[in-house]
KETI-204435 format. One record per residue (C-alpha): residue in three letters; x, y, z. Coordinates in steps of 0.5 Angstrom, whole numbers, plus 500, padded with zeros to 3 digits. Example, Ala and Ser with C-alpha at 12.3 -4.5 7.8 and 13.67 -1.06 7.14 Angstrom:
<rs>
<r><resn>ALA</resn><u>525</u><v>491</v><w>516</w></r>
<r><resn>SER</resn><u>527</u><v>498</v><w>514</w></r>
</rs>
This chain:
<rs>
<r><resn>UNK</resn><u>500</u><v>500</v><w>500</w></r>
<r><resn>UNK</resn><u>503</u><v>507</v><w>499</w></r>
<r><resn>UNK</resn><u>503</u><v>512</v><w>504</w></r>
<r><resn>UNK</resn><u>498</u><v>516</v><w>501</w></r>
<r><resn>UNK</resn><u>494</u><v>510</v><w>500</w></r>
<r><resn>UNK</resn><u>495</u><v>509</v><w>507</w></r>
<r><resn>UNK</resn><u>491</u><v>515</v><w>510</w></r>
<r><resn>UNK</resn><u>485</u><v>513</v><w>506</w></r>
<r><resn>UNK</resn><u>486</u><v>506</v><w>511</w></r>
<r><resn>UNK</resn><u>483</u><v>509</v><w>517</w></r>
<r><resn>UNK</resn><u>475</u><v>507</v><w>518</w></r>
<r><resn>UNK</resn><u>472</u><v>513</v><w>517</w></r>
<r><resn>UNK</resn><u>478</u><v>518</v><w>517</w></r>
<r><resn>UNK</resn><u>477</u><v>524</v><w>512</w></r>
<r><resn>UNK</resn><u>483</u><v>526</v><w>509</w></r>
<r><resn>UNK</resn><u>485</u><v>533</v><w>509</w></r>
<r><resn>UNK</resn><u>489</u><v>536</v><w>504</w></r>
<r><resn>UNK</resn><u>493</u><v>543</v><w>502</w></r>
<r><resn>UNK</resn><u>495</u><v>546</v><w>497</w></r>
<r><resn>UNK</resn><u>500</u><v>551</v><w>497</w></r>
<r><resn>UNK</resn><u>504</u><v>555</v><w>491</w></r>
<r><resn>UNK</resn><u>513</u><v>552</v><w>492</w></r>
<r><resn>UNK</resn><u>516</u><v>559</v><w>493</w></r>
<r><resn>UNK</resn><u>510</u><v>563</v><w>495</w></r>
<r><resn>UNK</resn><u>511</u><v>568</v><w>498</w></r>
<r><resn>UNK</resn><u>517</u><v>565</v><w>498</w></r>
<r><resn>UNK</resn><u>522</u><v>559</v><w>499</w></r>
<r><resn>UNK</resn><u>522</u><v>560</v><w>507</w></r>
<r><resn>UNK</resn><u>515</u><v>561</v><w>507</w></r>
<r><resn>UNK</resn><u>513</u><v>554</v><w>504</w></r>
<r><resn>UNK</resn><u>519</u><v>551</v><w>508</w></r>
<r><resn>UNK</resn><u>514</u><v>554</v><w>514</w></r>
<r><resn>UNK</resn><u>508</u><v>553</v><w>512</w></r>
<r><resn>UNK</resn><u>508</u><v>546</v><w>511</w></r>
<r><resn>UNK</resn><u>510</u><v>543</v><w>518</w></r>
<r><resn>UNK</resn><u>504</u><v>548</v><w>520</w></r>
<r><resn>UNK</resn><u>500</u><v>545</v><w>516</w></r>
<r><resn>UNK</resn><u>502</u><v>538</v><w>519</w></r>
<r><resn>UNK</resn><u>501</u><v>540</v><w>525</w></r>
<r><resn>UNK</resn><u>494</u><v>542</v><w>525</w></r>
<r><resn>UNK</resn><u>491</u><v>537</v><w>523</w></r>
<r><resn>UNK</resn><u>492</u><v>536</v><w>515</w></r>
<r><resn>UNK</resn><u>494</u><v>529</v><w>512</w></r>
<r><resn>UNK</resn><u>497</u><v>530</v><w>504</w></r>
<r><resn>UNK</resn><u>500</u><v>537</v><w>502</w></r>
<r><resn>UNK</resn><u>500</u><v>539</v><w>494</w></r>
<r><resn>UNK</resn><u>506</u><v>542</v><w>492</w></r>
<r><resn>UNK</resn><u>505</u><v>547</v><w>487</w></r>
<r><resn>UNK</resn><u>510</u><v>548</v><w>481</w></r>
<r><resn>UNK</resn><u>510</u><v>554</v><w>479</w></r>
<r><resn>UNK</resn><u>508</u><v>555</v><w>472</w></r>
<r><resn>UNK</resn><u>507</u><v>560</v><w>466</w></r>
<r><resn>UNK</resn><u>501</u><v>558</v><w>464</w></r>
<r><resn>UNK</resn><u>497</u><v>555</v><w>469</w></r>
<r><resn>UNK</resn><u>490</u><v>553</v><w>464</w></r>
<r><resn>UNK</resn><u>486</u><v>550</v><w>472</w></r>
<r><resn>UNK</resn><u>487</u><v>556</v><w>477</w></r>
<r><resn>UNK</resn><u>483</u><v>561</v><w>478</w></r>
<r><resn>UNK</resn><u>486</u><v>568</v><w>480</w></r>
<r><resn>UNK</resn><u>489</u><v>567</v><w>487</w></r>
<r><resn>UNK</resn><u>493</u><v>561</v><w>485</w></r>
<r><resn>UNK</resn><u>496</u><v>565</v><w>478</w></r>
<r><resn>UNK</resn><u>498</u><v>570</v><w>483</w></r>
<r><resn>UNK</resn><u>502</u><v>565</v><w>487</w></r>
<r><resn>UNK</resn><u>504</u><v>562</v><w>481</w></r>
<r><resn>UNK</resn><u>507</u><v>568</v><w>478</w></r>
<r><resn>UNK</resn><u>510</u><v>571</v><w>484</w></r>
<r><resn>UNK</resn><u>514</u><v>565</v><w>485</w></r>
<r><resn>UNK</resn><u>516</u><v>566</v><w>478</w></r>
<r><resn>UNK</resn><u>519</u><v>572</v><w>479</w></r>
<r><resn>UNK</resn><u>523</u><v>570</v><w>485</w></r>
<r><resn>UNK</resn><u>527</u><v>565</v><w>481</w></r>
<r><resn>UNK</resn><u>522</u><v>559</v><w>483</w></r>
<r><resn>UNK</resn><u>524</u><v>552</v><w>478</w></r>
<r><resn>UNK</resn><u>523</u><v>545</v><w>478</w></r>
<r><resn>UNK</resn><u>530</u><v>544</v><w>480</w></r>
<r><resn>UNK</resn><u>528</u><v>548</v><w>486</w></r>
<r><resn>UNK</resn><u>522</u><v>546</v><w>488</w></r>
<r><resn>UNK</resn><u>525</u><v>539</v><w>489</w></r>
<r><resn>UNK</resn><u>530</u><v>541</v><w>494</w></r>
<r><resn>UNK</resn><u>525</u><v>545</v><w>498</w></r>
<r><resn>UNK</resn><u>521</u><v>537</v><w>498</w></r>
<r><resn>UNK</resn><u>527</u><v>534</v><w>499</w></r>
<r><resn>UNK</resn><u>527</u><v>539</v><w>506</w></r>
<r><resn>UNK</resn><u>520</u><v>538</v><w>508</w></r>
<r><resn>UNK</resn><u>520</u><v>532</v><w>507</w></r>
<r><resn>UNK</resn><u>525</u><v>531</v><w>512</w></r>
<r><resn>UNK</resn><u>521</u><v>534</v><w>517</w></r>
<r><resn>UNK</resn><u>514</u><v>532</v><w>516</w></r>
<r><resn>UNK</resn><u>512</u><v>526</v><w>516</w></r>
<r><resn>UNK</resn><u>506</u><v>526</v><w>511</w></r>
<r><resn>UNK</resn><u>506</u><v>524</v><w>504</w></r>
<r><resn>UNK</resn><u>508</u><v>530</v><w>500</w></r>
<r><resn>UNK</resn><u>505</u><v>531</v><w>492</w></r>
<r><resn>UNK</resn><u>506</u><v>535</v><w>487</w></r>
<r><resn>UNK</resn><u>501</u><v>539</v><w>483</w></r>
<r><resn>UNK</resn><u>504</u><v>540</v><w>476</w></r>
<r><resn>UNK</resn><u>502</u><v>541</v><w>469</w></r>
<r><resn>UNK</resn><u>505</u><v>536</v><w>464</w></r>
<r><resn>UNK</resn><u>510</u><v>542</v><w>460</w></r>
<r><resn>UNK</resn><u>516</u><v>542</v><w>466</w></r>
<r><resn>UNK</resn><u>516</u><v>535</v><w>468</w></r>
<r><resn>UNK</resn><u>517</u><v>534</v><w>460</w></r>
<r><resn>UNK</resn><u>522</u><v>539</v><w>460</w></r>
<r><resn>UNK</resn><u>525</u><v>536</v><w>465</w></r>
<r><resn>UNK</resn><u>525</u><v>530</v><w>463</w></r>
<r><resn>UNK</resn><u>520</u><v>525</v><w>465</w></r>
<r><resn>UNK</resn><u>525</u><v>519</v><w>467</w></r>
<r><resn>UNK</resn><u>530</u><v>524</v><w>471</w></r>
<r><resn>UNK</resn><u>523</u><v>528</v><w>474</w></r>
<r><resn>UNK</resn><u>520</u><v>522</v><w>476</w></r>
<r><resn>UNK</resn><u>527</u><v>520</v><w>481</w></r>
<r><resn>UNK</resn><u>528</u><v>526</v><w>483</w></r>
<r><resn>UNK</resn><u>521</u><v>526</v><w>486</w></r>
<r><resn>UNK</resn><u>523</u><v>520</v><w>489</w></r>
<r><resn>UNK</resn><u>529</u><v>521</v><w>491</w></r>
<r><resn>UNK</resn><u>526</u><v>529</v><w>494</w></r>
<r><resn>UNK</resn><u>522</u><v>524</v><w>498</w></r>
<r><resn>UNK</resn><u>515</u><v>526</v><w>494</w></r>
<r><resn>UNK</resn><u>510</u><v>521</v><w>494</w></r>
<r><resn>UNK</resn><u>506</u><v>522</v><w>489</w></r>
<r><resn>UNK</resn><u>504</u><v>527</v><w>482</w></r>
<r><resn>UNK</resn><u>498</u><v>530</v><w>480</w></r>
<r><resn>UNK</resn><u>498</u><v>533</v><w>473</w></r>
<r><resn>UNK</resn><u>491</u><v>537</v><w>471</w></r>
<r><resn>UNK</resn><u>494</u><v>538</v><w>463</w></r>
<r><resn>UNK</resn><u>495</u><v>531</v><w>462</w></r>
<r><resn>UNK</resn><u>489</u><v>525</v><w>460</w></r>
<r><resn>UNK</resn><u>489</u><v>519</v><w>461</w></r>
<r><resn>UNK</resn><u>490</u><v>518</v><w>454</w></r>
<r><resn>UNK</resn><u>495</u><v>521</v><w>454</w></r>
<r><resn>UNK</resn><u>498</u><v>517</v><w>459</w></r>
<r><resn>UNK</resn><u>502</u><v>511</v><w>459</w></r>
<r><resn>UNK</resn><u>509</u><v>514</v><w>459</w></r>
<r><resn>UNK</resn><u>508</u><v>518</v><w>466</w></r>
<r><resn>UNK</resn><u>504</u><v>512</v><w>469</w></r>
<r><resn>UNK</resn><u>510</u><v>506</v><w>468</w></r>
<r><resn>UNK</resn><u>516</u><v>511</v><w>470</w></r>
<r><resn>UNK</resn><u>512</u><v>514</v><w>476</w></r>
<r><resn>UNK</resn><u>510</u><v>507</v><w>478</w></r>
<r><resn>UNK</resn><u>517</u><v>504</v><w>477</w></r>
<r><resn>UNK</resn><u>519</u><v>509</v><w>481</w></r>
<r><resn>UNK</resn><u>514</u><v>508</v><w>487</w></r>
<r><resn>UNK</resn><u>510</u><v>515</v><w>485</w></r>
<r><resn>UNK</resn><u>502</u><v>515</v><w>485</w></r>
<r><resn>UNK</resn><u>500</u><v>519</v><w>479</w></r>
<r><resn>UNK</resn><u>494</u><v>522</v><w>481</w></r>
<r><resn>UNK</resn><u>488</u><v>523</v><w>475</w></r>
<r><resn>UNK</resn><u>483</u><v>528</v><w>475</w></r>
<r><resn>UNK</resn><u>475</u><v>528</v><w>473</w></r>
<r><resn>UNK</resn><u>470</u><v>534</v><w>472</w></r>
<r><resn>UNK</resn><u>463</u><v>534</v><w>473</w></r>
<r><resn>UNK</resn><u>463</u><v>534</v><w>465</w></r>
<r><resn>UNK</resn><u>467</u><v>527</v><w>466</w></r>
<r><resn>UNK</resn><u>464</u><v>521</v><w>460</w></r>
<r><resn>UNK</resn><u>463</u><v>514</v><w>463</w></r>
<r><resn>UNK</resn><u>468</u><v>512</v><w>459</w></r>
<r><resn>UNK</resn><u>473</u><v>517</v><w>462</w></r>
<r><resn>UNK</resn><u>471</u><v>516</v><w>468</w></r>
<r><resn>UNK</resn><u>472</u><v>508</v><w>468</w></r>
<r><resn>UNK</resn><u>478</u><v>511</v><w>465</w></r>
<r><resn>UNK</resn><u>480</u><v>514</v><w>471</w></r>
<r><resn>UNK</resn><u>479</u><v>509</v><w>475</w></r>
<r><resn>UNK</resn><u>483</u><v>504</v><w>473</w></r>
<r><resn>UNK</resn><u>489</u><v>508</v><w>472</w></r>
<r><resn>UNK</resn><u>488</u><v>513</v><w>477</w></r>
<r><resn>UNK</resn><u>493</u><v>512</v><w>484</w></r>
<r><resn>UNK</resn><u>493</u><v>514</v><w>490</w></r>
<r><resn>UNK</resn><u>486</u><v>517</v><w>490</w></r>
<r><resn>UNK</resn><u>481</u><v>521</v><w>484</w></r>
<r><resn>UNK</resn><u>481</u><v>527</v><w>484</w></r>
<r><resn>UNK</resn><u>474</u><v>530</v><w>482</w></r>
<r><resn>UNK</resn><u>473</u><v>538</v><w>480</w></r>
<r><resn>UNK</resn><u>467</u><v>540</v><w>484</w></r>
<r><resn>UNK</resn><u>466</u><v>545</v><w>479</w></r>
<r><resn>UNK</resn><u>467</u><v>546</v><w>471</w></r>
<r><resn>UNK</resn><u>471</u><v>551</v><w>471</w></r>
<r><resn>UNK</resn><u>478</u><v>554</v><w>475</w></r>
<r><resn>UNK</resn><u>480</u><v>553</v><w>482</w></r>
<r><resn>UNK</resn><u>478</u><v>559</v><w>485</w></r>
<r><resn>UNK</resn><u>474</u><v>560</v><w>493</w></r>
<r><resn>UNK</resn><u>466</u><v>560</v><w>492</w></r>
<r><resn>UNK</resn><u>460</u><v>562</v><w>497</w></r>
<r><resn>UNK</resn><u>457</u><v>555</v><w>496</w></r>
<r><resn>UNK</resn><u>458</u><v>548</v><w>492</w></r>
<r><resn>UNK</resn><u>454</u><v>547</v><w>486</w></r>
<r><resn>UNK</resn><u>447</u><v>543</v><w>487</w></r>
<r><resn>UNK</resn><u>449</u><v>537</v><w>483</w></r>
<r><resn>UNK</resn><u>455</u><v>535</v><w>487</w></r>
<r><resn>UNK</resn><u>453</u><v>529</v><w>490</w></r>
<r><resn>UNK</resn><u>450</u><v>526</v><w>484</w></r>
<r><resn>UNK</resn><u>457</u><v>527</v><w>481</w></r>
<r><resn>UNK</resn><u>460</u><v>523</v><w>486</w></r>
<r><resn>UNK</resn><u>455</u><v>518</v><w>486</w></r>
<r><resn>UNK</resn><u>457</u><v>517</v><w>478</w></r>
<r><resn>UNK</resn><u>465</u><v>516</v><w>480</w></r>
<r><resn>UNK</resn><u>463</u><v>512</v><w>486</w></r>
<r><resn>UNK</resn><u>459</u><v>507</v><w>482</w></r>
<r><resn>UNK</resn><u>466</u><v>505</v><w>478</w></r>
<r><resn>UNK</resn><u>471</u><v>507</v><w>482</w></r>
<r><resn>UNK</resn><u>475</u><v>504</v><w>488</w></r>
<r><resn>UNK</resn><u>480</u><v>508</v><w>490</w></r>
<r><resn>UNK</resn><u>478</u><v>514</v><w>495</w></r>
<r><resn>UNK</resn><u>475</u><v>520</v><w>492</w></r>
<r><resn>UNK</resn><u>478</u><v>527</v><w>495</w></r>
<r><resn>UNK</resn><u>474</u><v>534</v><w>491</w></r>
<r><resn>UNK</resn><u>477</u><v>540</v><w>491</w></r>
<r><resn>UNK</resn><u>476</u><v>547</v><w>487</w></r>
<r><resn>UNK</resn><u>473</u><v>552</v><w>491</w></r>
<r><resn>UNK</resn><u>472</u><v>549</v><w>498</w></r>
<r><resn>UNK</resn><u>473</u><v>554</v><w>503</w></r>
<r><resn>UNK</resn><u>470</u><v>553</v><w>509</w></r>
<r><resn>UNK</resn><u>469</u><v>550</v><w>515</w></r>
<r><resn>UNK</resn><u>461</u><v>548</v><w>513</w></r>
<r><resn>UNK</resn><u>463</u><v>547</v><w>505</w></r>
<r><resn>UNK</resn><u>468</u><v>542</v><w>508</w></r>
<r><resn>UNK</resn><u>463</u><v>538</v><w>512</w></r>
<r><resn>UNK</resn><u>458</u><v>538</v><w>507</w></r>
<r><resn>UNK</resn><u>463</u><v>534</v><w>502</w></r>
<r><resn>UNK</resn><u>465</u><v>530</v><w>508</w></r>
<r><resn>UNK</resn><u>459</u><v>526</v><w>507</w></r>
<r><resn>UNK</resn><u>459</u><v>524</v><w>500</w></r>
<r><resn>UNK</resn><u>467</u><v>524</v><w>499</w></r>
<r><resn>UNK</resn><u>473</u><v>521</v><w>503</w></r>
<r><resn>UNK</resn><u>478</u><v>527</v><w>502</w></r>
<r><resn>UNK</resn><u>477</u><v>535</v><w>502</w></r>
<r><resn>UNK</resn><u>482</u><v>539</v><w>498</w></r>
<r><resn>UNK</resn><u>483</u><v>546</v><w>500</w></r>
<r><resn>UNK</resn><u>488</u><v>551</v><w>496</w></r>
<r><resn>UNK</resn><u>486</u><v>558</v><w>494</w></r>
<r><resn>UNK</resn><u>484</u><v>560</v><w>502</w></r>
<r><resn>UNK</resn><u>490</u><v>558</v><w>505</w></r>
<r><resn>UNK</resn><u>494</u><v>562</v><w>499</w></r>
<r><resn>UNK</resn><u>490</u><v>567</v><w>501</w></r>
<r><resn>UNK</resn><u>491</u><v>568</v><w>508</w></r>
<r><resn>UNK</resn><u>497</u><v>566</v><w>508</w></r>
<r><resn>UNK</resn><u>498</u><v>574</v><w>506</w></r>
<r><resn>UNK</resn><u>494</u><v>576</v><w>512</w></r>
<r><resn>UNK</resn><u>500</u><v>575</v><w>517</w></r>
<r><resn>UNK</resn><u>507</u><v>572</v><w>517</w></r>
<r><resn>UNK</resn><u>506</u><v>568</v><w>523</w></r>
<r><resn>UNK</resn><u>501</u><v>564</v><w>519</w></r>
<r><resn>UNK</resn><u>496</u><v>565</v><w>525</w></r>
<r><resn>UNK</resn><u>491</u><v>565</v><w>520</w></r>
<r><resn>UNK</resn><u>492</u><v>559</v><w>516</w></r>
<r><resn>UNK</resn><u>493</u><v>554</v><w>523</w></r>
<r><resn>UNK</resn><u>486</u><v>557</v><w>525</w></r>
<r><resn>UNK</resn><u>483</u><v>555</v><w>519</w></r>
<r><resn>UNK</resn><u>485</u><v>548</v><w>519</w></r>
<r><resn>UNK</resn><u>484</u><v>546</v><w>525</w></r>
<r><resn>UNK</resn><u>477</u><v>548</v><w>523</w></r>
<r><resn>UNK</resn><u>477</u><v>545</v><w>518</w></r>
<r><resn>UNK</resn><u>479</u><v>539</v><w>522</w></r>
<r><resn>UNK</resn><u>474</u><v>540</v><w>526</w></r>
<r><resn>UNK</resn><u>469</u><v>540</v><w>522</w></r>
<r><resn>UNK</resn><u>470</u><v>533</v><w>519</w></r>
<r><resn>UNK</resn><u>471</u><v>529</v><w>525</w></r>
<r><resn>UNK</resn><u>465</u><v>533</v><w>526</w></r>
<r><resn>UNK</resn><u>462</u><v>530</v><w>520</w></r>
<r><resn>UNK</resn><u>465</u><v>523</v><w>521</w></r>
<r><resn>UNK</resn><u>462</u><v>522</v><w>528</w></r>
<r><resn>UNK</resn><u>456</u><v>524</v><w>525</w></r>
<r><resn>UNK</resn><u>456</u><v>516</v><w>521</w></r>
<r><resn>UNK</resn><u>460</u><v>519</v><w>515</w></r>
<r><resn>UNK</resn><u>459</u><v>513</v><w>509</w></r>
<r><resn>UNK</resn><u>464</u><v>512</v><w>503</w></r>
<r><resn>UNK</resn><u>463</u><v>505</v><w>501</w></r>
<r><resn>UNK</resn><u>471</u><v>506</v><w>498</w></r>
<r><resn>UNK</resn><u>474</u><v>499</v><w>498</w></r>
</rs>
């Protein structure tokens, strides 16, 4: 089992996941904000790549993106800064990148340099599982999970797609569109989950727009995981100690235990 299967592993757990941007507001900043982000109460941590043309993200997560950029930000550097973390938390650690740095870097050479940066996992929102195979055997072979997404818009047969190939967890897109914080989750959520869950056997974790502690608990009772990003960008500019983001995450923790006491069901295998 890998490590990020492994915290799917706990009955009745929901897996809290976090994004932040590699260098923003810079590489000090993310080599303190993910200890934190640890430490109060997140299981998995997404480490944004920064790239120039991030087609998926919405206004916050551009800035982030372009920010660190500008401070100078690579794959190469992103990879230390992992290897760092991951020396000091013990929580599976992913990276969020678009197909064009990794094949840029190379995909062999990117894959064991994740490895040996101690990442556990990939998540690359540009590229299909169609599109696929190359990147799946080399991150299998060196014991990475890549991670595929799906979106509302989703056919069965990508769906079934993903669901064979997916590692890990699926990715589900809560909405049509880009990440971005929103007031309310769209009506048709549950139903979207519902269609995945019927061939799918890994765990389900939705992300895009989740933003509050209620959005959280209201997604803990159809899926297994919570991804949450543009909110801790935001609030990781509101103060340097980063007060803010750890009282949203406990929040955020609370809010799904609260929903697992309450007999939250999946059906994951």
């Amino acid at each position: 089992m890998s490590s990020i299967a492994s915290v799917f592993s706990q009955p009745g757990h929901i897996a809290l996941i976090a994004y932040v941007t590699v260098g923003y507001p810079s590489i000090e900043a993310t080599l303190k904000v993910v200890p934190l982000l640890a430490s109060s109460g997140c299981d998995i941590v997404e480490l944004g790549i920064p790239f120039s043309d991030p087609l998926a993200d919405g206004v916050t997560i551009q800035k982030s993106s372009f920010c660190a950029l500008q401070n100078g930000v690579s794959p190469q550097l992103c990879l230390e800064t992992a290897t760092q973390l991951s020396q000091i938390v013990e929580m599976p650690l992913v990276f969020m990148t678009y197909f064009n740095p990794v094949f840029s870097y190379g995909l062999e050479a990117f894959c064991a340099a994740c490895t040996r940066s101690g990442i556990d996992g990939l998540i690359v929102p540009d590229l299909p599982p169609e599109e696929g195979r190359e990147l799946e055997a080399i991150s299998q072979r060196q014991g990475l999970d890549l991670i595929y997404l799906l979106a509302p818009t989703s056919t069965k047969q990508r769906m079934r797609l993903v669901a064979e190939r997916s590692r890990g967890f699926i990715y589900l897109v809560s909405v049509t569109g880009v990440t971005g914080v929103r007031e309310r989750l769209p009506a048709d959520l549950e139903a979207f989950v519902a269609r995945v869950r019927k061939v799918a056997t890994q765990p389900l974790c939705v992300g895009f727009g989740i933003s509050t502690p209620e959005q959280a608990r209201q997604v803990a009772r159809i899926a297994d995981g919570v991804i949450v990003g543009s909110r801790i960008i935001q609030l990781m500019e509101v103060d340097d100690d980063l007060l803010s983001v750890s009282s949203f995450i406990k929040r955020l923790r609370h809010a799904l235990d609260g929903s697992r006491q309450s007999g939250h069901q999946t059906g994951t295998s």
